[in-house]
N, CA, C and O atoms as a Tinker XYZ file with bonds, in Angstrom:
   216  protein
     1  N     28.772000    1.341000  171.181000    73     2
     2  CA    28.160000    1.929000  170.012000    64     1     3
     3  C     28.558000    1.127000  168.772000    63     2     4     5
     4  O     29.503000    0.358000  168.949000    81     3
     5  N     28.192000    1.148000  167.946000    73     3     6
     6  CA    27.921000    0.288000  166.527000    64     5     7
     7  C     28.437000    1.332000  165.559000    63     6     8     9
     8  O     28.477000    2.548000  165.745000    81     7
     9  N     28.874000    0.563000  164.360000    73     7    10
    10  CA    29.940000    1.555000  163.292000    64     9    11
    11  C     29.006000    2.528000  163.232000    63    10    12    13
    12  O     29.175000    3.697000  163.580000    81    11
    13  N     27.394000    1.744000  162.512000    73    11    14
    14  CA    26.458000    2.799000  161.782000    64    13    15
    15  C     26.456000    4.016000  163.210000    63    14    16    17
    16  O     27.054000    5.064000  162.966000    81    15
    17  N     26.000000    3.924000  164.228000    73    15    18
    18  CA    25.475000    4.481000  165.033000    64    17    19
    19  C     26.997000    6.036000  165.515000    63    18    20    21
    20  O     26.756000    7.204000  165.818000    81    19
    21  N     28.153000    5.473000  165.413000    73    19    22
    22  CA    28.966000    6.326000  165.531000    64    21    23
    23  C     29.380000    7.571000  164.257000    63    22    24    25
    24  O     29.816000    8.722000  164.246000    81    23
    25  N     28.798000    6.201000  162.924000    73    23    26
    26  CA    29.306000    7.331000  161.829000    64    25    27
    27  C     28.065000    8.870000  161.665000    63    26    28    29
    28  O     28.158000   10.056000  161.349000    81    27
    29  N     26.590000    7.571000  162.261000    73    27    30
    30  CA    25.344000    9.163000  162.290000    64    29    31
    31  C     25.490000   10.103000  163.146000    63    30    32    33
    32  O     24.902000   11.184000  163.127000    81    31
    33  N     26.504000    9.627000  164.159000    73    31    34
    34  CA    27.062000   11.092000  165.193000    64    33    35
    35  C     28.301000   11.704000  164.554000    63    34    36    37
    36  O     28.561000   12.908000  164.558000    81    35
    37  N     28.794000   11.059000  164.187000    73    35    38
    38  CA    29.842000   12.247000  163.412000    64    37    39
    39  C     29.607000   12.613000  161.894000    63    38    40    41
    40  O     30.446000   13.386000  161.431000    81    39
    41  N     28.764000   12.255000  161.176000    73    39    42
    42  CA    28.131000   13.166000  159.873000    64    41    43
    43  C     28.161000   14.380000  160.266000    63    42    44    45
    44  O     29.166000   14.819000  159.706000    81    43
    45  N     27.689000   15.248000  160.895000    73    43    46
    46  CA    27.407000   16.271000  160.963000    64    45    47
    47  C     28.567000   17.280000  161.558000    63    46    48    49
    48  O     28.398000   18.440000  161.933000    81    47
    49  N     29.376000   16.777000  161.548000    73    47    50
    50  CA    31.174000   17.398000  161.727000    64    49    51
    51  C     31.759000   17.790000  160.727000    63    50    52    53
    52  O     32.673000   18.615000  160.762000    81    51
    53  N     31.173000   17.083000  159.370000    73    51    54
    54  CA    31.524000   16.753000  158.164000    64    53    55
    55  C     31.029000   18.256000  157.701000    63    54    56    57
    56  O     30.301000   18.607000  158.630000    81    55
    57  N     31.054000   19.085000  156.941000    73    55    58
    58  CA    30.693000   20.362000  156.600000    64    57    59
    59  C     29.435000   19.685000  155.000000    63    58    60    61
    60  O     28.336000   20.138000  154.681000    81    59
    61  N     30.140000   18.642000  154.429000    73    59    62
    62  CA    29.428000   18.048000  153.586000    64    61    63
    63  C     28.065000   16.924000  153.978000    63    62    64    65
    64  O     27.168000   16.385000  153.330000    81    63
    65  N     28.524000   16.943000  155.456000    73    63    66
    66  CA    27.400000   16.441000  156.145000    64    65    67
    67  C     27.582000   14.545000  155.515000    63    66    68    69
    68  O     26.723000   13.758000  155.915000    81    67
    69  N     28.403000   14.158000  154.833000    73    67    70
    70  CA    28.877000   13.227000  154.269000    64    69    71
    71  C     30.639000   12.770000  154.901000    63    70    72    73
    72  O     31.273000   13.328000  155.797000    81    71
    73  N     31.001000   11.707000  154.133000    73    71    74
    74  CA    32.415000   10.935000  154.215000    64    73    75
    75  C     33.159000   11.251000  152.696000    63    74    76    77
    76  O     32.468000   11.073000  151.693000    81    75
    77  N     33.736000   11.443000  152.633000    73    75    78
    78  CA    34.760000   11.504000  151.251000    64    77    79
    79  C     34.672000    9.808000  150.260000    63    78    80    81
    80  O     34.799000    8.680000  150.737000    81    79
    81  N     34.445000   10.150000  148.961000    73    79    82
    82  CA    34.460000    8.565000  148.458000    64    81    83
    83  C     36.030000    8.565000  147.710000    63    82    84    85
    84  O     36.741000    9.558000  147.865000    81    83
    85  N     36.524000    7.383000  146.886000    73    83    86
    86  CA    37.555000    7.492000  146.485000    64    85    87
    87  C     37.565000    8.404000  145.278000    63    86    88    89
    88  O     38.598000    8.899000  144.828000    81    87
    89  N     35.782000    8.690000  144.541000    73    87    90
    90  CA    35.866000    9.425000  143.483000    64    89    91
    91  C     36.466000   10.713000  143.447000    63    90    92    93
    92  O     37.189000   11.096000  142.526000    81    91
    93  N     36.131000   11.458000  144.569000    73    91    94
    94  CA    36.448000   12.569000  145.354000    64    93    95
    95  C     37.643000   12.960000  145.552000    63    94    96    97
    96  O     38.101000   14.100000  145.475000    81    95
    97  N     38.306000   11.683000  145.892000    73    95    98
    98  CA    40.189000   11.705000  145.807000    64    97    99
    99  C     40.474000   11.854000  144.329000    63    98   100   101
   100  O     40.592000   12.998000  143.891000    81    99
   101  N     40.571000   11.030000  143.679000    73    99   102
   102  CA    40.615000   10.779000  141.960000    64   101   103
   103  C     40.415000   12.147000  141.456000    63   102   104   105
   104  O     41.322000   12.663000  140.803000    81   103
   105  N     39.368000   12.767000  141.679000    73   103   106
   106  CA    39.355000   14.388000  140.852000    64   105   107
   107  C     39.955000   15.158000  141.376000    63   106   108   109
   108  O     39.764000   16.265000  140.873000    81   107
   109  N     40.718000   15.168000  142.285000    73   107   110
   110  CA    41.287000   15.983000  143.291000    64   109   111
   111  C     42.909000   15.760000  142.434000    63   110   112   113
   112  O     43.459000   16.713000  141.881000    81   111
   113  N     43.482000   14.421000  142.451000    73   111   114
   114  CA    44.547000   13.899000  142.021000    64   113   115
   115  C     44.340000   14.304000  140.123000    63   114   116   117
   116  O     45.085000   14.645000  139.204000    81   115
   117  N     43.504000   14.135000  140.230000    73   115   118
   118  CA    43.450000   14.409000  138.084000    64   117   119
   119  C     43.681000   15.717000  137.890000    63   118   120   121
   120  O     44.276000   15.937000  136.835000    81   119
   121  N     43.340000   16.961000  138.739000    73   119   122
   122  CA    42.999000   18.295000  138.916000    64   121   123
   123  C     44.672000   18.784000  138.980000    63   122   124   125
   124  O     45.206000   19.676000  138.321000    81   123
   125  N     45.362000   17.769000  140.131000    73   123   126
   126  CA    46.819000   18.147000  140.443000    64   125   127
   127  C     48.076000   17.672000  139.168000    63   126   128   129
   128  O     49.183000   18.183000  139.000000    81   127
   129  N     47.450000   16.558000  138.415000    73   127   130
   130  CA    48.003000   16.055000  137.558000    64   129   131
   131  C     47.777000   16.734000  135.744000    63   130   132   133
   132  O     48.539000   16.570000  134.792000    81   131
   133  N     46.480000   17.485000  135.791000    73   131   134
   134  CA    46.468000   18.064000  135.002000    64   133   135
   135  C     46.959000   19.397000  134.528000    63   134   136   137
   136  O     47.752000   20.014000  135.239000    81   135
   137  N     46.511000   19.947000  133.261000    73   135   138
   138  CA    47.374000   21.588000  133.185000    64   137   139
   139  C     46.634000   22.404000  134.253000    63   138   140   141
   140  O     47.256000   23.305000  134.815000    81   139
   141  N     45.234000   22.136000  134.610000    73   139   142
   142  CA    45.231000   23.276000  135.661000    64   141   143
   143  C     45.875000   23.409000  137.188000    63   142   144   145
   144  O     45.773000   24.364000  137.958000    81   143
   145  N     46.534000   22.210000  137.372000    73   143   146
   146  CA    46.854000   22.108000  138.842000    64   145   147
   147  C     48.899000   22.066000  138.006000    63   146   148   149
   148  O     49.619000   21.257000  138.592000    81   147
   149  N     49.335000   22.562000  137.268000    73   147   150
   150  CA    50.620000   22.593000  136.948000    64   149   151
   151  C     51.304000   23.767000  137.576000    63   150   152   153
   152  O     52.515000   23.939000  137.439000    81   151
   153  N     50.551000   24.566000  138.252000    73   151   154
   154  CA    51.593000   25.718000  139.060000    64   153   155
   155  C     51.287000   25.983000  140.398000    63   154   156   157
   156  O     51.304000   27.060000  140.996000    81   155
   157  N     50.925000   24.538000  140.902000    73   155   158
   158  CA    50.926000   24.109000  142.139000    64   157   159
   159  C     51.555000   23.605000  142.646000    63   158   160   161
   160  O     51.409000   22.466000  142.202000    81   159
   161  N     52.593000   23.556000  143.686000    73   159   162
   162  CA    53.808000   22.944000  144.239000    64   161   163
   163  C     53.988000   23.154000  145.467000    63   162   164   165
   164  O     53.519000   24.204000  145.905000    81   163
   165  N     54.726000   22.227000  146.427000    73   163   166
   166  CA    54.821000   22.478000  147.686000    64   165   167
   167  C     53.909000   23.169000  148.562000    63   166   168   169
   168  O     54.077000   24.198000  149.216000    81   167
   169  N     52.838000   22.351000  148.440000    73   167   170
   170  CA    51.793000   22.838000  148.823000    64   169   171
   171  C     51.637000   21.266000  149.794000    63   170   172   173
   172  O     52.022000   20.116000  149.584000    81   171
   173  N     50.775000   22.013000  151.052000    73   171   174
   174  CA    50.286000   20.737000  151.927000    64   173   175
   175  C     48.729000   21.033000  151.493000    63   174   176   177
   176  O     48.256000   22.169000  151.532000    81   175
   177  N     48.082000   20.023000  151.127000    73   175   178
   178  CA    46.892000   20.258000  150.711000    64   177   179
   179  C     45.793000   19.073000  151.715000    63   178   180   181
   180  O     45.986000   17.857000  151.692000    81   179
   181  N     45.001000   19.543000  152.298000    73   179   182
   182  CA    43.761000   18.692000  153.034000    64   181   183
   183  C     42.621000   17.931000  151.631000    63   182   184   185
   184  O     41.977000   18.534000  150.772000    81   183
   185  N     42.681000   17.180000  151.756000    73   183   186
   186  CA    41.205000   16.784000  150.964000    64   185   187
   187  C     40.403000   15.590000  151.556000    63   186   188   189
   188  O     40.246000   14.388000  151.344000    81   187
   189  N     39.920000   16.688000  152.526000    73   187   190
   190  CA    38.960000   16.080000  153.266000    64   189   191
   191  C     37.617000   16.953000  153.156000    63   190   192   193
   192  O     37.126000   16.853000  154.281000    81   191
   193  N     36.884000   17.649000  152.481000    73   191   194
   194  CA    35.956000   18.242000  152.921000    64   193   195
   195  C     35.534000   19.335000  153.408000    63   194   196   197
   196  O     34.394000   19.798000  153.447000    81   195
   197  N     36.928000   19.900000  153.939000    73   195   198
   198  CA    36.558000   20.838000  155.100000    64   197   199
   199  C     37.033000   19.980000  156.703000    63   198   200   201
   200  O     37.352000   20.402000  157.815000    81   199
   201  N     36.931000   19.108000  156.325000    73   199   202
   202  CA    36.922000   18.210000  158.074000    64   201   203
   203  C     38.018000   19.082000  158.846000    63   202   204   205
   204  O     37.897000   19.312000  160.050000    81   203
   205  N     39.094000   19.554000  158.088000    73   203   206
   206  CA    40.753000   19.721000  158.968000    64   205   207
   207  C     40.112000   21.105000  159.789000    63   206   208   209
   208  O     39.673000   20.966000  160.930000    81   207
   209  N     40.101000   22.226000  159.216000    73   207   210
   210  CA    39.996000   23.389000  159.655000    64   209   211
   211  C     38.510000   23.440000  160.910000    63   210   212   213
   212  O     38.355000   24.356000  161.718000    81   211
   213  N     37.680000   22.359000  160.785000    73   211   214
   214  CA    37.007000   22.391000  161.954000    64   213   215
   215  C     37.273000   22.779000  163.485000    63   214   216
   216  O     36.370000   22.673000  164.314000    81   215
């Protein structure tokens, strides 16, 4: 099987039906770094999508 051909079988695992970009990380990290993510701690956090709990 071929990258493309494996990634169009697993899209749909994806709850976003997509892959995560780095922008996606970045607001995630700005969110934790900002005042609204300041009384968040020791936390294991997924940012994937949804992918983990599948």
């Amino acid at each position: 099987m071929e990258t493309h051909e494996i990634r169009q079988h697993l899209l749909p695992l994806f709850p976003y039906n997509r892959v995560g970009t780095p922008d996606d990380t970045a607001r995630f990290v700005a969110f934790l770094t900002g005042k609204d993510g300041a009384w968040v701690n020791g936390q294991h956090l997924h940012v994937d999508g949804g992918f983990t709990g599948r």
